[in-house]
C-alpha positions as CSV (number, residue, x, y, z in Angstrom):
1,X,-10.8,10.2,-18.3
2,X,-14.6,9.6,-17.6
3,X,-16.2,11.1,-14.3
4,X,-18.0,10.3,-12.0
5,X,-21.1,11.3,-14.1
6,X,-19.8,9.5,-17.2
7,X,-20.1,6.1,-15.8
8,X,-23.0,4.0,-17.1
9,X,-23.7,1.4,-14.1
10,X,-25.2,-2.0,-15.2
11,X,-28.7,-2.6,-14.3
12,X,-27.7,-5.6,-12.0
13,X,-25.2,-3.0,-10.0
14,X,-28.4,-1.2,-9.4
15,X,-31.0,-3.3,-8.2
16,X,-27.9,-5.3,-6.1
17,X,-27.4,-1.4,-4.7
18,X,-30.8,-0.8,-3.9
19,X,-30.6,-3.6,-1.8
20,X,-28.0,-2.8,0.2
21,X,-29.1,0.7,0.6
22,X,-27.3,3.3,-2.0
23,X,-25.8,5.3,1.6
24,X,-23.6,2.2,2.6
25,X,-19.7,4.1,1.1
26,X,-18.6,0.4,1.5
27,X,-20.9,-0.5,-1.5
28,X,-18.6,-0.3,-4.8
29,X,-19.6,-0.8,-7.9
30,X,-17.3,-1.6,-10.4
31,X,-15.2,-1.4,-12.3
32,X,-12.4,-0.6,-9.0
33,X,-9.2,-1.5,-7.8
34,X,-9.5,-2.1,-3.9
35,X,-6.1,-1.2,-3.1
36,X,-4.9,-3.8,0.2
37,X,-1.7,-2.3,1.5
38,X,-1.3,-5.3,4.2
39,X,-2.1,-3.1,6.6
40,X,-4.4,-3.2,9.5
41,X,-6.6,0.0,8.1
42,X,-7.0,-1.2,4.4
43,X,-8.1,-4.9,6.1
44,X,-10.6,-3.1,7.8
45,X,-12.0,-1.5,4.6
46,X,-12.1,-5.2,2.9
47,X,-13.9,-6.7,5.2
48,X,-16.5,-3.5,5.3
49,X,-16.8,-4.1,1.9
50,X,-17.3,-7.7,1.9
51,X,-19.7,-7.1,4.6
52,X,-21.8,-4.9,1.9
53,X,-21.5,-7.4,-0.3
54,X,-23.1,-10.3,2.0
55,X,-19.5,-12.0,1.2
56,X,-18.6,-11.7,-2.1
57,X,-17.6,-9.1,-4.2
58,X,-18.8,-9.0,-8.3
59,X,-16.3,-10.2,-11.0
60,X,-15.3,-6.6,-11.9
61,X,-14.4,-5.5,-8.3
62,X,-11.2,-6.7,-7.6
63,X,-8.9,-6.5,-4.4
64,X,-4.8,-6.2,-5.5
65,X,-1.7,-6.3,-3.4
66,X,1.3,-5.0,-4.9
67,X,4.7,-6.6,-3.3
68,X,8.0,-4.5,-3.3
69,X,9.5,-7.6,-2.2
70,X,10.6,-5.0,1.1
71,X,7.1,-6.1,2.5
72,X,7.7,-7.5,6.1
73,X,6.9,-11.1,6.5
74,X,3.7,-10.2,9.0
75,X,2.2,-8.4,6.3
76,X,2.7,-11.0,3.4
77,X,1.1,-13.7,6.2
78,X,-1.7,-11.0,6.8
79,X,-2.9,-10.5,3.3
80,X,-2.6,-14.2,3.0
81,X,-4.7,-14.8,6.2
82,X,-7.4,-12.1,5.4
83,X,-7.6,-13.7,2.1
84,X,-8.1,-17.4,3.6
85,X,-10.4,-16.4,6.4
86,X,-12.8,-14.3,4.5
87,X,-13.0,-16.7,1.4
88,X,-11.6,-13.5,-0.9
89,X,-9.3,-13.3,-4.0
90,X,-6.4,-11.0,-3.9
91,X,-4.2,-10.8,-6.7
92,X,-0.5,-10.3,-5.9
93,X,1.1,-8.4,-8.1
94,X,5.1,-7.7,-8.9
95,X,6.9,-4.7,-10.7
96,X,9.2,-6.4,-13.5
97,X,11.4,-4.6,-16.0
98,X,10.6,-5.4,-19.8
99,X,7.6,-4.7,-21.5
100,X,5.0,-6.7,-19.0
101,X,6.2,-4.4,-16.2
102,X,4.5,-6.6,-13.7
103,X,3.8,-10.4,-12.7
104,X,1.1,-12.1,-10.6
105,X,3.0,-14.1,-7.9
106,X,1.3,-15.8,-4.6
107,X,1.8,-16.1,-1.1
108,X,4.7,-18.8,-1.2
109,X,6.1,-17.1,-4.7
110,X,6.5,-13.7,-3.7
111,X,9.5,-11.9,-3.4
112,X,10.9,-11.5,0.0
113,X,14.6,-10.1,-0.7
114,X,13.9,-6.7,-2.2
115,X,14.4,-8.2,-5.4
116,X,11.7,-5.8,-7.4
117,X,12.6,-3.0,-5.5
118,X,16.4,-4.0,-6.4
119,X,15.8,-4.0,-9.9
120,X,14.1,-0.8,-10.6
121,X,16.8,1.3,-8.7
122,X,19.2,-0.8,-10.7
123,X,16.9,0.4,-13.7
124,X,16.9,4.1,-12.5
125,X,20.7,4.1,-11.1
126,X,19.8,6.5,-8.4
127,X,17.4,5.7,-5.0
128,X,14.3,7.5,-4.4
129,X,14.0,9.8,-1.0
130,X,11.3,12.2,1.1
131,X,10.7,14.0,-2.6
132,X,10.8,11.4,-5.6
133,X,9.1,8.4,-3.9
134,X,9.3,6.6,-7.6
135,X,9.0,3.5,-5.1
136,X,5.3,4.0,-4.7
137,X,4.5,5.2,-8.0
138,X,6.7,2.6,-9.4
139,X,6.3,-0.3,-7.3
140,X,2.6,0.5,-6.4
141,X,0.7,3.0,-8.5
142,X,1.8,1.6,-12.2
143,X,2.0,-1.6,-11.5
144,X,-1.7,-1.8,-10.6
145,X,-2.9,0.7,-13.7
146,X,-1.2,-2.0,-16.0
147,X,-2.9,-4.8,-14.4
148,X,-6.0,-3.2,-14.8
149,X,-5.2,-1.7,-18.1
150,X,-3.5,-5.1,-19.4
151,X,-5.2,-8.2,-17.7
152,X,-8.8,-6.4,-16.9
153,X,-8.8,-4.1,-20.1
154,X,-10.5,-1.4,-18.6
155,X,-9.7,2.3,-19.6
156,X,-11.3,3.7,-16.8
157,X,-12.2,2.5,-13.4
158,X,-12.0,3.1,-9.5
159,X,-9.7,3.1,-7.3
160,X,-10.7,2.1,-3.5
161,X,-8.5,3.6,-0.9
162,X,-7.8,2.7,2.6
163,X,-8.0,6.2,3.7
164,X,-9.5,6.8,7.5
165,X,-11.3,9.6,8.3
166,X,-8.6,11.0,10.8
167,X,-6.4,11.3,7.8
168,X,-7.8,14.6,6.7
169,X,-4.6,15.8,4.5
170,X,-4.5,12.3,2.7
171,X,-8.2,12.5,1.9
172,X,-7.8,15.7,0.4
173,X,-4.8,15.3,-2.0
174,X,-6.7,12.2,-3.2
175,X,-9.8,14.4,-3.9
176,X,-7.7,16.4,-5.6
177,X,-6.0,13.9,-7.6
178,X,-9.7,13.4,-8.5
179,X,-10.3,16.7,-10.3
180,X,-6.9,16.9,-11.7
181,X,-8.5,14.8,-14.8
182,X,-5.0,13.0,-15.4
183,X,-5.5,9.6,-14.6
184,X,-7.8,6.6,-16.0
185,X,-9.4,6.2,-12.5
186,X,-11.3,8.4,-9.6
187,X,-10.1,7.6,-6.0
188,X,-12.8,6.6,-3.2
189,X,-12.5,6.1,0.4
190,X,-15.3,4.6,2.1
191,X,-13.8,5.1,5.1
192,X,-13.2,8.8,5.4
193,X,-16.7,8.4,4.0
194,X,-18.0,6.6,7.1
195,X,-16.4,8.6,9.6
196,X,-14.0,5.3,10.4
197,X,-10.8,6.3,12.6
198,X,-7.9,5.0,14.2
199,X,-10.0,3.5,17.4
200,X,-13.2,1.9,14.8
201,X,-9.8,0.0,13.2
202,X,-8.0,-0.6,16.7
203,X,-11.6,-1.9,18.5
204,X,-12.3,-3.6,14.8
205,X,-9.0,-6.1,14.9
206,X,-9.3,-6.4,18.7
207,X,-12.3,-8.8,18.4
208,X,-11.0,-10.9,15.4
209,X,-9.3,-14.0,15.4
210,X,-6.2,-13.1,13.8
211,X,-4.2,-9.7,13.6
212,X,-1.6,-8.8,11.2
213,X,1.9,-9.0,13.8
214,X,3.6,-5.8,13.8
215,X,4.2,-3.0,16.2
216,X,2.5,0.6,15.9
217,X,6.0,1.7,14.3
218,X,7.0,-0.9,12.9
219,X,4.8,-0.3,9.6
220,X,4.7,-2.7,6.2
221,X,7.8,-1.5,4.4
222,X,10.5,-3.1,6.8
223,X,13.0,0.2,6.9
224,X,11.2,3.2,5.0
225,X,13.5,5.7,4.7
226,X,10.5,7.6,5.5
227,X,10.5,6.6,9.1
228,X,12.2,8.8,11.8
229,X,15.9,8.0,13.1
230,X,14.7,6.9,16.1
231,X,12.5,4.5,14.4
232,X,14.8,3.4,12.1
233,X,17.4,2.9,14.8
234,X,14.9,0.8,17.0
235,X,13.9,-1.9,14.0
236,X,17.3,-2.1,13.5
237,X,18.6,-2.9,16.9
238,X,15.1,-5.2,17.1
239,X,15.9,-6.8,13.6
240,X,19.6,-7.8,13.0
241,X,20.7,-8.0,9.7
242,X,17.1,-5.9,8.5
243,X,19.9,-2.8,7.4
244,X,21.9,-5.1,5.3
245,X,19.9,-4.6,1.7
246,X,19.4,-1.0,2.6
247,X,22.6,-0.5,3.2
248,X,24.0,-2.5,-0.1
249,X,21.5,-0.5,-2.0
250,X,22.7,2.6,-0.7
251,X,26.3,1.9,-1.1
252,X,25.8,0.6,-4.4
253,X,24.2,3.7,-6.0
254,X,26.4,6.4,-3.9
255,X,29.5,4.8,-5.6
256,X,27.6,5.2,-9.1
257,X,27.3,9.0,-8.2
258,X,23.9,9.1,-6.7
259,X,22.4,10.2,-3.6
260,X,21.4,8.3,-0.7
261,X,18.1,7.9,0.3
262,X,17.8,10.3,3.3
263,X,20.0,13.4,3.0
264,X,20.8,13.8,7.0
265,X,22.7,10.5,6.9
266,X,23.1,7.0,5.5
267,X,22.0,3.2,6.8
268,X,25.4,2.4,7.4
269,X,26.0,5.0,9.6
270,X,22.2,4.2,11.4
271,X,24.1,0.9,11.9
272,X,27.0,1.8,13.6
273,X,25.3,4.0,16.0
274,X,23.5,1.2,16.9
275,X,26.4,-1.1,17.3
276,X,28.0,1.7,19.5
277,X,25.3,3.1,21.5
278,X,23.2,1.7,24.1
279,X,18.7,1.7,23.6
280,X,17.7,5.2,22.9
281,X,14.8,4.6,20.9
282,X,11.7,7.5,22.0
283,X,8.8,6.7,20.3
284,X,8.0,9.9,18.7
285,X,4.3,9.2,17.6
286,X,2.6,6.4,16.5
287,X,2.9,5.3,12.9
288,X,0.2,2.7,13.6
289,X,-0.3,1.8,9.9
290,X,2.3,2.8,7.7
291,X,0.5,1.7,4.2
292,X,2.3,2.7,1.0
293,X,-0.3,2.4,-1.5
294,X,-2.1,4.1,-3.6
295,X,-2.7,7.4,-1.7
296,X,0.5,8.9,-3.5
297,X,-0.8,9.0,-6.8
298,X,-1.7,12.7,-6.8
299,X,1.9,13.6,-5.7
300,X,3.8,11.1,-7.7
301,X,2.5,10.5,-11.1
């Protein structure tokens, strides 16, 4: 793996960052991966970027979205909007079994059902949980390296991470991932870099003309099994029907032997406590931007 002080940068990358001042964290130069999670954070850190960029971003500095096809539909219409109303490319990418291992779908051809997601726990015959997320580095991580292995053809490049400055913990085990030396790519995040937090992204998406249309709990992936119970519970109750693939899924690989995704109990029985009981719900802290990206990689590769 090349670092940091292994990279040669082109002359043009120079001269176009001595313009913009070489102290903006929001100027990248490439090659990177600007991983867009959907969420409200990571559409912050675009449009910072773009913003460095006066508008557009150079041919080897490319923005991908990786689908699990368990995306809510808000966040599939958000990427889609943040890619109309700033006049940027993203590439949509899907996990595939076979060789290829991914696809580039669209906004209209993306998967909606779970069907990636379905087919590599069909693949793996057992669910991932709270320790072996294989969904991120599966579903996320890989699928991204290969594009940028297989359709860019780089062996080395940088990965740009929607990680806020108030997400101390995060930052770190990325940095960490960083000097671990096992990966083609070094992790940035302009906006720990900046200082950005929670309120700059609140205040940010206050004043814009569109929003991406989710609750502070609610979060991209529709039912994380990564969510509290209470959580869970309330999108369930708010969402009829939502439970029905987790619950197949789950079902599914605990007659083949397996395990179910969370230890403490199953979706089906989440269900029928909410058929039963009255509204319980107690939110029990914001998860304002639950974004299942690339900020894994160090724990999950």
């Amino acid at each position: 793996m090349q670092r940091e002080t292994d990279i040669t940068i082109p002359p043009a990358a120079l001269e176009a960052a001595a313009i913009v001042g070489v102290t903006n964290p929001y100027f990248i130069i490439g090659p990177a991966l600007i991983s867009f999670s959907g969420g409200r954070t990571s559409g912050y850190m675009l449009r910072q970027i773009l913003d460095a960029h006066r508008g557009m971003l150079p041919d080897d500095v490319i923005v991908t979205f990786a689908n699990t096809g368990k995306e809510r539909e808000e966040t599939l219409r958000f990427v889609h909007d943040c890619a109309t109303h700033w006049s940027v490319t993203v590439r949509w990418l899907e996990y595939r079994t076979g060789d290829q291992r991914f696809e580039e779908v669209g906004f209209n051809s993306a998967s909606r059902n779970g069907e990636p997601f379905a087919a590599l726990i069909a693949k793996k015959a057992y669910l991932p949980n709270a320790v072996t997320r294989f969904c991120t580095s599966e579903l996320k991580i890989r699928v991204m390296r290969d594009f940028a292995k297989r359709v860019m053809g780089w062996r080395n490049w940088t990965n740009v991470i929607g990680l806020r400055y108030d997400e101390g913990h995060r930052v770190l085990k990325s940095l960490a991932a960083n000097d671990s030396g096992k990966h083609p790519w070094r992790n940035v995040m302009p906006m720990a870099k900046a200082k950005a937090t929670k309120r700059d992204v609140i205040a940010f998406w206050a004043k814009q003309p569109f929003d991406l249309q989710l609750k502070h709990y609610e979060g991209n992936c529709d039912l994380c099994f990564l969510k509290s119970k209470a959580k869970l519970q309330a999108l369930m109750r708010e969402n009829p029907g939502m439970a029905d693939w987790w619950i197949d899924q789950e079902q599914n690989a605990v007659r083949g032997g397996a395990a179910p995704f969370i230890t403490e109990h199953s979706y089906a029985q989440l269900a029928d406590e909410v058929d039963r009981q009255g509204f319980l719900f107690e939110d029990d802290g914001e998860e304002f931007d639950a974004e299942c990206g690339l900020v894994c990689a160090g724990e999950h590769q």
